[in-house]
C-alpha positions in Angstrom: 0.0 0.0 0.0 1.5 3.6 -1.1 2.2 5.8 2.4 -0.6 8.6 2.4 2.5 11.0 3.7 4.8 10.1 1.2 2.0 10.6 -1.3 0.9 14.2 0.0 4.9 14.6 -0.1 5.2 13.8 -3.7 2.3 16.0 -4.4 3.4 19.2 -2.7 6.8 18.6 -4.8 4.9 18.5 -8.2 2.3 21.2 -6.9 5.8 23.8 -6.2 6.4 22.8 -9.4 3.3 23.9 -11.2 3.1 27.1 -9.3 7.0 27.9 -10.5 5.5 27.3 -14.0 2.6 29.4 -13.9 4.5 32.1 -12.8 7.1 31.6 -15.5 4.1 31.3 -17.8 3.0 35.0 -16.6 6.1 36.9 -16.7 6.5 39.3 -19.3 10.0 39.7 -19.6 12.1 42.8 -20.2 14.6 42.7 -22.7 17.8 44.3 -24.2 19.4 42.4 -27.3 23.0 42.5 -27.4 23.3 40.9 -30.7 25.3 43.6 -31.8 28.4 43.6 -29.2 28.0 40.3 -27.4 28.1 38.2 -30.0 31.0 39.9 -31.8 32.7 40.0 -28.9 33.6 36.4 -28.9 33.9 36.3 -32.2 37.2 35.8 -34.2 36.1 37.9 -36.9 33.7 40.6 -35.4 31.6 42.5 -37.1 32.0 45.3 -39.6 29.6 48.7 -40.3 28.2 47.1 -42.7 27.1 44.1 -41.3 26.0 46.2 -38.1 23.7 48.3 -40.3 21.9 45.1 -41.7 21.8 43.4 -38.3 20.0 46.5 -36.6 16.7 46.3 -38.7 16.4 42.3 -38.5 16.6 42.7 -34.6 13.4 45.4 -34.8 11.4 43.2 -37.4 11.6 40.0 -34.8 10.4 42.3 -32.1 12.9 43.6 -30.1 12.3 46.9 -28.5 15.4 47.7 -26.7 18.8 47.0 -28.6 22.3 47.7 -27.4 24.0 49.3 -30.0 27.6 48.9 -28.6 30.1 49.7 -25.5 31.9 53.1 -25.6 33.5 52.7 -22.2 36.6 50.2 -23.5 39.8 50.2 -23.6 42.0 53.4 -25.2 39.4 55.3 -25.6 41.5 57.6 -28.0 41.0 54.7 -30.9 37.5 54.5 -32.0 35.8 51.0 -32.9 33.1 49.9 -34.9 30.2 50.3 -32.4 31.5 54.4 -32.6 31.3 54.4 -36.3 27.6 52.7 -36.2 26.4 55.2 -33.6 27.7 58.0 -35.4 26.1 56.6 -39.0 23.0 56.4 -36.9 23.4 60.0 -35.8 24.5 61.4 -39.4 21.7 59.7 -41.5 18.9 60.8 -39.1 18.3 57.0 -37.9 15.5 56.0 -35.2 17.6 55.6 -31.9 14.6 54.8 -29.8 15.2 52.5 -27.3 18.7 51.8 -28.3 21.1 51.9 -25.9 25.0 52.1 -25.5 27.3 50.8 -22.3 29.4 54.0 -20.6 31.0 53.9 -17.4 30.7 56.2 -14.3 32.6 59.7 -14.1 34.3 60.6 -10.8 32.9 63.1 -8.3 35.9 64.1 -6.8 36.0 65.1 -2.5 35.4 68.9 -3.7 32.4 68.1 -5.6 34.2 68.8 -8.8 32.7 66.0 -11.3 34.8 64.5 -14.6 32.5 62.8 -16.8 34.0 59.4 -18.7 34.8 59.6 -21.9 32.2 56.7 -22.5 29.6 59.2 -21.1 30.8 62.4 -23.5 30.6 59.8 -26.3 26.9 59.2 -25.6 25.9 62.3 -25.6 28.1 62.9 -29.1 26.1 60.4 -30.6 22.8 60.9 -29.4 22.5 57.7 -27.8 19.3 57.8 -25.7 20.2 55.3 -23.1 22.6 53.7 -21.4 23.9 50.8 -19.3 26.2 52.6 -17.2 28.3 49.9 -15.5 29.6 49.5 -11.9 32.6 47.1 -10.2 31.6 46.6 -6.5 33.9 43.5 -5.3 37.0 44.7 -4.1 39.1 43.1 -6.9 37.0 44.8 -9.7 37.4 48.4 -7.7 40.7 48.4 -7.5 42.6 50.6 -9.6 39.5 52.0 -10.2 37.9 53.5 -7.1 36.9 52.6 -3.6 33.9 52.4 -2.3 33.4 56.2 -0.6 34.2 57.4 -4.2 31.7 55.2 -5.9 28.9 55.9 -3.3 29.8 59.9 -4.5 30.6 59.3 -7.7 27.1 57.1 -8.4 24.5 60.5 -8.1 26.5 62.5 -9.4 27.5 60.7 -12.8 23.7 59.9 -13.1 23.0 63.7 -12.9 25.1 64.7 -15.2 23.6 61.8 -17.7 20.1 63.4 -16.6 21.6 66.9 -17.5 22.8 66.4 -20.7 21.2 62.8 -22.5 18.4 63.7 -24.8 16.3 60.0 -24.3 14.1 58.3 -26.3 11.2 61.2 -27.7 13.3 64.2 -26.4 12.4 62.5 -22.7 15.1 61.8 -20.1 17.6 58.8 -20.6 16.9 55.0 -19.5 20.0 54.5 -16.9 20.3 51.0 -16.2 23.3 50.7 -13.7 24.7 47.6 -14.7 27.2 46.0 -11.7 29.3 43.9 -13.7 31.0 41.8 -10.7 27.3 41.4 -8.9 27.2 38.2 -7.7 31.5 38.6 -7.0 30.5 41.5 -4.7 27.5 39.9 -3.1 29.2 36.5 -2.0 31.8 38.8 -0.7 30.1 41.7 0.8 26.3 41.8 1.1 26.6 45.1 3.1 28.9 46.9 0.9 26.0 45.7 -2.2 23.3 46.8 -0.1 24.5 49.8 0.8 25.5 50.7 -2.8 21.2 49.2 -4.2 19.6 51.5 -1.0 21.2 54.3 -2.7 20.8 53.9 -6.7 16.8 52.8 -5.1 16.5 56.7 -4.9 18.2 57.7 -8.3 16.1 58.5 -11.5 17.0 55.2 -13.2 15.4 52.4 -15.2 16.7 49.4 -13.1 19.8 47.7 -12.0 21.6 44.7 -13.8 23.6 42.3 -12.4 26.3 40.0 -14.0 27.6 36.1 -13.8 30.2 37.5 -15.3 32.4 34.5 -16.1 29.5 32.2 -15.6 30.8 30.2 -12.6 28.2 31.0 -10.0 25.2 27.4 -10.0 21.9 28.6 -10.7 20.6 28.8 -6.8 23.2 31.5 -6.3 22.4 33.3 -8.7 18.9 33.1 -8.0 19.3 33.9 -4.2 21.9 37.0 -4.7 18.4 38.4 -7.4 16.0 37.7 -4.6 18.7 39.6 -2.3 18.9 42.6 -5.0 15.1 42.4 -4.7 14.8 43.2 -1.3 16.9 46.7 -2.2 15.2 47.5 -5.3 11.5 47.7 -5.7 9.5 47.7 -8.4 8.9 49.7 -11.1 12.9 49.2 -11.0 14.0 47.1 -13.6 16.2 44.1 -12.4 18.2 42.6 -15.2 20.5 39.5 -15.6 23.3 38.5 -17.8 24.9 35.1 -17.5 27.6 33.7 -19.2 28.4 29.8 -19.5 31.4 29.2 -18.0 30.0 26.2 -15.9 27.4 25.4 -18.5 24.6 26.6 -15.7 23.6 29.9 -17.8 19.9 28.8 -18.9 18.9 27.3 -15.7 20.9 30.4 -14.0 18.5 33.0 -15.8 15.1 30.6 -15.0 16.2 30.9 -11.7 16.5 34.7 -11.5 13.3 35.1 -13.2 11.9 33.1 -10.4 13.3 34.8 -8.4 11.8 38.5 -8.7 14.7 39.4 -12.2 11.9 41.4 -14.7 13.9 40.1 -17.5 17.7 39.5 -19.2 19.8 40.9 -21.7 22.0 39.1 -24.2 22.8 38.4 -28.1 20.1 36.7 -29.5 22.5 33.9 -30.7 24.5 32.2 -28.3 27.8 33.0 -29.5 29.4 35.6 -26.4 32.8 36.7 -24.7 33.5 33.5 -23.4 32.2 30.5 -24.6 28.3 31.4 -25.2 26.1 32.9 -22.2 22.4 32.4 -21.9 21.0 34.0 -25.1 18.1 35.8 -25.3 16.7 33.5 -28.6 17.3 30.2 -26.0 15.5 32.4 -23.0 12.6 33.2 -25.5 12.5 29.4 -26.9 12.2 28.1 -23.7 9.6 30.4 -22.4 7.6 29.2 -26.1 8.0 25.9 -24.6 6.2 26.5 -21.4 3.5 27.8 -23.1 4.3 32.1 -21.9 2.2 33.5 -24.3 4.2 37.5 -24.4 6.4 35.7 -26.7 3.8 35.7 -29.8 5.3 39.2 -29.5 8.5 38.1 -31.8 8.3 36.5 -35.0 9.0 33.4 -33.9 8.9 31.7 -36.9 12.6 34.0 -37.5 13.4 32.8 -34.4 15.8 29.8 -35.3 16.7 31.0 -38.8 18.1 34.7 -37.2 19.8 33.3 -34.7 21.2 31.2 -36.8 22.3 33.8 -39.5 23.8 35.9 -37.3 26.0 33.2 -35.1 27.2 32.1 -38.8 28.3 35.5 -39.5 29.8 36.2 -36.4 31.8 32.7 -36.6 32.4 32.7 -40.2 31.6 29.4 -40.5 28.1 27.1 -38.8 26.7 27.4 -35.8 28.4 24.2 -33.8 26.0 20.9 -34.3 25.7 20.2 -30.7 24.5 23.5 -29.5 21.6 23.3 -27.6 18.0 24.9 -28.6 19.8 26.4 -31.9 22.2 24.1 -33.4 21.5 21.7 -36.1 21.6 18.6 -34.4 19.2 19.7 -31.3 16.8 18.5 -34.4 18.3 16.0 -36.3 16.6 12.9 -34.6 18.8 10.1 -34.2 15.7 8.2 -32.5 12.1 8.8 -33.5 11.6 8.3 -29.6 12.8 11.4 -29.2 10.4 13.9 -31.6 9.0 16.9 -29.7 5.3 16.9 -30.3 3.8 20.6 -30.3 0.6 18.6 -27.6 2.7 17.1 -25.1 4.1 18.8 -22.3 7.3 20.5 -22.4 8.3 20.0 -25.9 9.2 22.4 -28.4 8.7 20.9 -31.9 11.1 23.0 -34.2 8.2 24.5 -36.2 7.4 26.6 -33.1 10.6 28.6 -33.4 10.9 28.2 -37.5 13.0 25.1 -37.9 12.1 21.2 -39.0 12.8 18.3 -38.0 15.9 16.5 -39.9 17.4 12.8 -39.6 21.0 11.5 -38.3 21.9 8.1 -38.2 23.7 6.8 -35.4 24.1 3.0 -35.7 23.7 1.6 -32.5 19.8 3.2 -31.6 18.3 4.6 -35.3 15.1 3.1 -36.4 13.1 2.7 -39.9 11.9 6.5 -39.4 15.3 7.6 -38.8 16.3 5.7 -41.6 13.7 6.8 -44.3 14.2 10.1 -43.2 17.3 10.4 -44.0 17.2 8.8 -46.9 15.0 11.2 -48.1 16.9 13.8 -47.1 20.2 12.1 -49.3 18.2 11.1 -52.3 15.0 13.3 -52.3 12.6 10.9 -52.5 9.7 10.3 -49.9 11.0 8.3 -47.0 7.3 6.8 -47.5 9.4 4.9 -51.0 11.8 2.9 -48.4 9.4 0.8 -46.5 9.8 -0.8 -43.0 11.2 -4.6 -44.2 14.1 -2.3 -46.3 15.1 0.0 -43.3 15.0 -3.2 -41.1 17.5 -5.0 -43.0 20.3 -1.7 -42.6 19.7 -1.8 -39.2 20.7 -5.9 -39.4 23.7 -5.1 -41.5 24.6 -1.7 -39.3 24.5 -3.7 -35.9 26.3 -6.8 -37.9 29.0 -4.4 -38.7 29.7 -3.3 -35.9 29.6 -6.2 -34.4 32.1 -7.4 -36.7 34.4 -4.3 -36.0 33.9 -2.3 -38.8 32.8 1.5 -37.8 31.0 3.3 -40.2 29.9 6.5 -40.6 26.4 5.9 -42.2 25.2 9.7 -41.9 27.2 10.3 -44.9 25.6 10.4 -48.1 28.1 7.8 -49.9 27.7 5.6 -46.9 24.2 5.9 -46.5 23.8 4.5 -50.1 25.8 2.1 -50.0 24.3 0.4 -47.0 20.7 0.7 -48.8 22.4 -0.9 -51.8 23.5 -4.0 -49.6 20.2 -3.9 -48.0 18.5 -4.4 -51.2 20.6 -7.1 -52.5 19.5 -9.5 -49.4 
């Protein structure tokens, strides 16, 4: 007989469950695409003007309403890069800016009240920018050389101001400031009271919302999730609170699910995965996923250009395909190797490929493919309909596939020559 507590047990788990759902099913989440300086910034290539200026109007056709348009606080600041010359074409050819936005870096108010704006921050305003993720360093390692602490708590209002002052914002309004602390979970693990100290005061500044930063992608996804609900507690709404996760442990979708959950409004990111390190959680896998439970904001995007832009752009940025194995948005997360494994668009938790613009394709791996697999990619290699290999023909490869191996002889069947040939041994029995 089943234990009536251990069944009530199991039933609250499942019921937390559902209720996490449902309010991942509600949220409406607050992006900023970053598809035009994340994604280059891992890149070997980057990207030039040109490609920057075709980018830009694909990202407003899926749906995106706030786009980064580059970082003007980096290194020697004296040598433009390509992010200047696109906000300066923007500027010269009379472009719509709205909601575009461009990462700057705080001036320094110093002990006499005297205040020397960045050069990131006179850049903005050059450009007509409207917006700006104006970035922080709050852990001691990423303060030092920079500032201490009593000079950032000064420095913080009075860099704003002068962004207030003198950044014409989207409709001849004042700016979106989004201070984004790049080293946030760093400095909360390290110093809570230092953090909260620093979100009490920005909670009473004329800004959009705060950001914080898995910077190198090594925080697990509870962390992250427990230093958002801490931000939280500092920063009510309507302030934004943002995320950015990178995927240095391979945690950064579940990372961002968990900040959600945990009271983030929303995340910003490429909207491929390609990123400064080795990908980060990308705004086209956030917005798959959330298609997936069933949130319906996202019929906001074209998601039928979902998988085919990200796509495009990652190939651009790599100069070559998007790697097979990626997740959500590389060419194998649909290539069935098992017809076991199909997503069906009325079961729970799948996400068929048609949902985000793809299809389903075939890849033979000999040890588990079936007579689907098998016809289907057969179709694929000869273009005829996998309906013209019936189920007695695709049974016989699968004989001669397991007999070879058996037999020692490793074959690489996906490939068009091989796949052939095994059908013309098949047919011969």
């Amino acid at each position: 007989m089943v234990d009536p507590q251990a069944l009530q047990q199991a039933h609250d788990a499942l019921a937390g469950a559902r209720a996490k759902l449902e309010k991942l099913r509600g949220i409406d989440p607050y992006f900023i695409d970053l598809s035009l300086r994340e994604n280059p910034v891992g890149s070997c290539l980057g990207q030039t003007l040109e490609q920057k200026l075709r980018i830009l109007p694909l990202l407003r056709e899926f749906g995106f309403q706030r786009i980064q348009l580059g970082t003007l606080d980096y290194a020697l600041p004296d040598e433009p890069e390509v992010d200047d010359d696109l906000m300066a074409y923007l500027r010269d050819h009379g472009i719509d800016m709205t909601g575009c936005s461009a990462f700057t870096a705080i001036g320094i108010a110093a002990e006499d009240g005297s205040f020397t704006p960045d050069p990131s921050q006179l850049k903005l305003r050059d450009y007509g920018v409207p917006n700006t993720l104006h970035e922080i360093y709050l852990s001691r390692r990423g303060m030092q050389g920079n500032y201490d602490l009593p000079t950032l708590r000064r420095s913080l209002p009075a860099s704003i101001r002068w962004l207030q002052q003198n950044i014409r914002g989207d409709h001849g309004g004042k700016p979106k400031i989004y201070i984004n602390i790049v080293d946030g979970c760093d400095a909360f693990m390290e110093s809570p009271e230092a953090v909260a100290e620093i979100l009490t005061l920005l909670a009473d500044q004329p800004i959009a919302g705060v950001s914080i930063e898995d910077d190198r992608g090594t925080y697990l996804p509870f962390q992250v999730g427990a230093v958002v609900a801490a931000a939280r507690a500092f920063l009510p709404p309507p302030l934004k609170l943002l995320v950015h996760v990178h995927a240095g442990g391979g945690f950064e979708n579940a990372s961002v699910i968990e900040a959600l959950l945990n009271g983030a409004d929303g995340a910003w990111g490429g909207l491929p995965k390609r990123a400064a390190i080795i990908g980060h959680a990308s705004l086209g896998e956030l917005i798959a996923n959330l298609v997936r439970i069933g949130n319906p904001h996202m019929q906001a995007y074209q998601l039928d250009r979902l998988l085919p832009l990200a796509t495009t752009l990652q190939q651009l940025d790599e100069g070559g395909p998007v790697p097979e194995d990626l997740p959500i948005l590389g060419s194998n997360a649909y290539r069935l190797t098992l017809s076991f494994f199909r997503q069906l668009g009325d079961r729970f938790m799948d996400l068929p490929p048609e949902a985000i613009g793809g299809r389903y394709g075939y890849r033979i791996c000999p040890l588990v493919s079936d007579g689907p697999v098998l016809a289907g990619r057969l179709a694929e290699v000869t273009g005829q309909p996998a309906a013209s290999f019936p189920p007695a023909l695709t049974e016989q490869m699968i004989r001669l596939m397991r007999r070879d191996l058996r037999a020692g002889r490793r074959i690489d069947y996906d490939q068009p020559a091989e796949l052939l040939a095994l059908l013309a041994r098949a047919e011969r029995v």
